[in-house]
N, C-alpha and C positions, 0 to 999 in steps of 0.2 A: 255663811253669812255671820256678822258680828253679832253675837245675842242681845250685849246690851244695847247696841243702834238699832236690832230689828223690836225688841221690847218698845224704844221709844217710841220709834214710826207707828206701834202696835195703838200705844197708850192718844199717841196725835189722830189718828183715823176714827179709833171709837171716842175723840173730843169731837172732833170736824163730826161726825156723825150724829151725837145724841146734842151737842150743842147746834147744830144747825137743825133740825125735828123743834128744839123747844123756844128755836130766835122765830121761827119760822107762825108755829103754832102761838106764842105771843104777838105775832103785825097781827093772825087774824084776828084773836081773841078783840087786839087795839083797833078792828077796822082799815089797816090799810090795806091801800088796791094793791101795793106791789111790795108784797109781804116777802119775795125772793130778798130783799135789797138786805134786812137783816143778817138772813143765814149767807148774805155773800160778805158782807161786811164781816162776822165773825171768822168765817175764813180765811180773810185777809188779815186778820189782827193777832189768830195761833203762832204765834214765831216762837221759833226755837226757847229762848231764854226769857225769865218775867219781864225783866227789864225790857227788850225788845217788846215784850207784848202788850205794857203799859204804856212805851212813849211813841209804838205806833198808832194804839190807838188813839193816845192823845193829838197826833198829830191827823189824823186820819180823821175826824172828830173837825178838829180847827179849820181843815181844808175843803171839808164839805160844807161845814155853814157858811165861811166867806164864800168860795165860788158859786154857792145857790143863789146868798142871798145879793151878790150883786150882777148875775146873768137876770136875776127874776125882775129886779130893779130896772135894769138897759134895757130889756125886752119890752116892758112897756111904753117904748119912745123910738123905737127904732126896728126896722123891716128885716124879718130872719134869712140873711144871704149866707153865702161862702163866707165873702168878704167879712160880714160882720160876726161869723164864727172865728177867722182870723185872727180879727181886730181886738175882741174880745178874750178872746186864750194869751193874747200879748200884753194887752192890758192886766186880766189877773195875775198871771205868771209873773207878770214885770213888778207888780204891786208887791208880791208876795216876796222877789229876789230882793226890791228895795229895803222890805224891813229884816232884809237877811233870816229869813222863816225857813224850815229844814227844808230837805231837797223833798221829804215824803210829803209835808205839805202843799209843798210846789203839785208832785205831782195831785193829788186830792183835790186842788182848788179845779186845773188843768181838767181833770174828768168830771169833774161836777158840771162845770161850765158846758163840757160837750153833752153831758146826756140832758139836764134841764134845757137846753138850746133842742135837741133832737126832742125829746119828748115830752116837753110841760103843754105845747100848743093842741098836742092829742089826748093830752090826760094832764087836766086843770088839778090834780092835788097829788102829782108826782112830787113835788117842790117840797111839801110837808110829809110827805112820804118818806121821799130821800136823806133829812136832816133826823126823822125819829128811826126809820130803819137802821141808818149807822149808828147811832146812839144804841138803840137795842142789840143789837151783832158785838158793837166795843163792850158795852158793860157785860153782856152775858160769857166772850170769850177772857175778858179778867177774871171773871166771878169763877172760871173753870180753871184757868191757870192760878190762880192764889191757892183755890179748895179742893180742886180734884186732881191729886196726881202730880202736883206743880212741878216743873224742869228743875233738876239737879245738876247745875252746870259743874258742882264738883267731882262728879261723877267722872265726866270729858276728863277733870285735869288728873284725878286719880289714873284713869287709861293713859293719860299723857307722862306721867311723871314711870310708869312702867315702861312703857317705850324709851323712856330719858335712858332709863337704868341698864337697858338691854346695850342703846347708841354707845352710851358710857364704858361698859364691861366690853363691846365688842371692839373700839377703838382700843383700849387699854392693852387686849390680848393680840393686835397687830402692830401699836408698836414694840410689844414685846417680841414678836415675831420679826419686827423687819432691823430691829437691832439686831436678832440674831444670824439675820442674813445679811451682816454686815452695812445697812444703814443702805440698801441698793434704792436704785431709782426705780424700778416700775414700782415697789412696795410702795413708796415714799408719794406716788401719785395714788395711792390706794386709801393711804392715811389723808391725805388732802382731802381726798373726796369723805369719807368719813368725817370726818371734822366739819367740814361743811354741812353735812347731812345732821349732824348733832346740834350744830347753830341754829337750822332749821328748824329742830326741832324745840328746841331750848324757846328759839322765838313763836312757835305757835302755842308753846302752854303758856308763855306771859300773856299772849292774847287773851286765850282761855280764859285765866284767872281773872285777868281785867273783867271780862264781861260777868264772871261769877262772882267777883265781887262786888259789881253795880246789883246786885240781886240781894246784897243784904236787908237794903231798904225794902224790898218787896214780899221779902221772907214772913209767915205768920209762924209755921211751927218750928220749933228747937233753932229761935235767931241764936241763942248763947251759944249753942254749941256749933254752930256754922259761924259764928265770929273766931271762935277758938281755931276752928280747922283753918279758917284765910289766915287767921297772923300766924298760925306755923306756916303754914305754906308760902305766906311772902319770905320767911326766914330761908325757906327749903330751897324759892326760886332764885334769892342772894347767893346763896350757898355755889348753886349749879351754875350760876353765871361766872362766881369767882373762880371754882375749878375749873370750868372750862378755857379761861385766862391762863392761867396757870399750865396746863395742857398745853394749850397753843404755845406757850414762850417753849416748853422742854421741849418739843417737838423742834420748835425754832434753832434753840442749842443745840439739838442733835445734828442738824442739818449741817448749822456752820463748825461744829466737831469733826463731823466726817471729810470737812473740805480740807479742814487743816491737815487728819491724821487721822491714825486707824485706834479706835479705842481697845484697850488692853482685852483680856479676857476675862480679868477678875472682875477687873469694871464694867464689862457686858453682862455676868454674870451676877454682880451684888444688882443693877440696873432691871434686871427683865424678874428677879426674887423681888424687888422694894415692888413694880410692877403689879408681878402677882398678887402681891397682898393688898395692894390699893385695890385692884378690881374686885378683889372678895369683901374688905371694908368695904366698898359702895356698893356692892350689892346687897349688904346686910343689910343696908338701911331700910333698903324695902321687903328681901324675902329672906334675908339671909338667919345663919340659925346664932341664940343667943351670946357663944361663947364669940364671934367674929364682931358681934354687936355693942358686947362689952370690952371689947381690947383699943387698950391703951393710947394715947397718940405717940409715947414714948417707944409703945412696939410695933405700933405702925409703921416709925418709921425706922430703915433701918441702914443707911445710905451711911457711911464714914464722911466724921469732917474733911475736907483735902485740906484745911485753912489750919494749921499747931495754934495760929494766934485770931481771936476773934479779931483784931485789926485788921489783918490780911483778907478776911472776908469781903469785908466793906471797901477796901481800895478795889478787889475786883470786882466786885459787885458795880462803882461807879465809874470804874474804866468799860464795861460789857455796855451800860447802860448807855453814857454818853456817848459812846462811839457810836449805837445806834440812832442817839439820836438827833447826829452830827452827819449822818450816812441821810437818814431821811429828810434831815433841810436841806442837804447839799445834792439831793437827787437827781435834780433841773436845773444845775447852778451848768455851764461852758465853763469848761477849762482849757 
């Protein structure tokens, strides 16, 4: 098992645990009959990340006091049927989708409605129950996400950005491989799938990040330096998308290289060495040792101009470029 997922689950069980004993022991202390509704509420408002656990509760909060306070309102004018549970969950929900209110409010208004429907008529102060229990559960499970323990969503992106490096260093070292097997086709289906798998990858730490970044606002201790660590990291996330581009077009050139003709051997050779040492520069980034960390981009790279004249670069540069992008409008054109 992952230590640091099983740490978190560790640190979420003993929240759910001593935060649900002290929501619980606070309805008594308050006098309510249905003193569970707290330690259920704060249950439902632990979410993974602050931000999730602030604007669920806030929303969770909103959705109980409109569906209380207007089942509690229709109930005294009208007969408790099926029908009029229907009628009523269509009406709130419908109310709630009109002023475009989150979907967790939606659901909030929706269950308030059913249990004050089910149970205000056998217990007259479930109603005032319901609206201070959720209130108690939301503020006590912030009050433990802000101060005790609070979610390091950078933590996620730091594991994520290590998986990036492995994705990275291990595509690197099979196109160096399937160049050297002469650019074959099963290889070349082995690199697709890789590269896919990197995308994949590349797109669940922007997610990450997104969501750790909405967490600046929620952050009490060391905001400065968790400001520091996102705006590297949005550079770090630029960075990997740009390579990854980059990537994909050699790749692309290789394929339509090997259609034309068989590349030399020196140029397989200068190709799978320029290789090698990209995949050691990008592993330095994260574990690599200093002397790989400080070289150069001049000795990074080590590939010969094929162009004597920087002119001749750019004519073929925009002859590769527009043909493609003469091939991809004229895709679906009949001829």
């Amino acid at each position: 098992m992952n230590t640091n997922r099983w740490n978190e689950q560790a640190i979420l069980v003993i929240k759910i645990a001593i935060g649900s004993a002290i929501a619980y022991q606070v309805s008594k202390l308050l006098g309510l009959s249905h003193s569970y509704l707290a330690p259920l509420s704060l249950i439902l408002c632990l979410q993974p990340s602050l931000n999730q656990s602030v604007q669920f509760s806030f929303r969770r909060v909103v959705g109980t006091i409109l569906g209380v306070l207007m089942t509690t309102f229709i109930l005294q004018y009208v007969p408790m049927t099926s029908w009029m549970l229907g009628i009523l969950l269509l009406v709130g929900t419908g109310i709630a989708m009109t002023f475009q209110l989150n979907a967790v409010i939606l659901h909030q208004v929706a269950l308030s409605i059913l249990l004050v429907f089910a149970l205000e008529k056998n217990a007259d102060d479930y109603v005032l129950d319901r609206i201070t229990g959720t209130l108690i559960g939301s503020i006590i499970a912030i009050v433990f996400q802000l101060f005790i323990f609070p979610p390091n969503s950078l933590k996620k992106v730091v594991r994520n950005y290590e998986t990036l490096t492995e994705k990275y260093s291990d595509l690197l070292l099979h196109i160096s491989a399937w160049i050297e097997s002469d650019l074959g086709k099963e290889k070349a289906g082995e690199i697709d799938r890789l590269k896919k798998n990197l995308l994949q990858a590349i797109e669940n730490t922007q997610k990450d990040f997104q969501s750790a970044t909405k967490n600046i606002k929620y952050t009490i201790y060391n905001r400065r330096n968790y400001k520091k660590i996102i705006y590297a990291d949005t550079k770090r996330i630029e960075d990997m998308k740009e390579a990854y581009s980059y990537l994909t077009n050699i790749i692309a050139i290789l394929k339509d290289w090997h259609k034309v003709g068989a590349i030399s051997l020196p140029e397989k050779q200068q190709l799978i060495k320029q290789l090698d040492i990209l995949e050691k520069v990008f592993r330095a980034q994260y574990i690599g040792t200093k002397r790989e960390k400080g070289m150069t981009k001049d000795k990074a790279f080590i590939l010969q101009n094929p162009f004597p004249l920087e002119i001749q670069y750019y004519r073929g540069a925009i002859y590769v470029e527009m043909k493609k992008l003469v091939d991809v409008t004229t895709k679906r054109m009949k001829i």
